[in-house]
C-alpha positions, 0 to 999 in steps of 0.5 A: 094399368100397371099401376093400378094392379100394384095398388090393388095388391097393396090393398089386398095384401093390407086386408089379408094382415088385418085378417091376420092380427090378434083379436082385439086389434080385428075388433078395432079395425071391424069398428073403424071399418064400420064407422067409415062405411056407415059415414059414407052412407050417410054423406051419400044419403043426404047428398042424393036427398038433397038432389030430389028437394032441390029437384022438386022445388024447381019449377019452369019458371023459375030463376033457378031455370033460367041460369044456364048453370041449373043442372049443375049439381053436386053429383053431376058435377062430381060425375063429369069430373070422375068420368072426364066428361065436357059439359 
């Protein structure tokens, strides 16, 4: 726990200098912040629209089903593996 305490404190003591720097340094970094906050939507939203085609292609009766591995998805997978979940 301890370790991650540090972590924050780095993070945070990070954003208080960037908040502390010159203006065209800030405006920069705004920008790089932005970019990486509009890919990461991005790569979630296709990632989520992905799941609901492939969801609503699947049918009961499909070999899709009958393979023991179909509702391993990306983001079920992605899931057990953060929160340490057994299949």
């Amino acid at each position: 726990m301890r370790r991650k305490t540090r972590v924050w404190l780095l993070f945070l003591l990070v954003l208080f200098v960037l908040s502390l720097a010159t203006t065209s340094y800030s405006k920069t970094v705004d920008r790089v912040l932005i970019c990486l906050r509009l890919t990461l939507i991005a790569i979630m939203s296709v990632l989520t629209a992905r799941e609901w085609w492939r969801s609503q292609r699947t049918r009961p009766d499909s070999e899709i089903e009958a393979r023991p591995e179909a509702g391993n998805s990306l983001l079920r997978r992605l899931r057990r593996w953060y929160y340490d979940e057994d299949e």
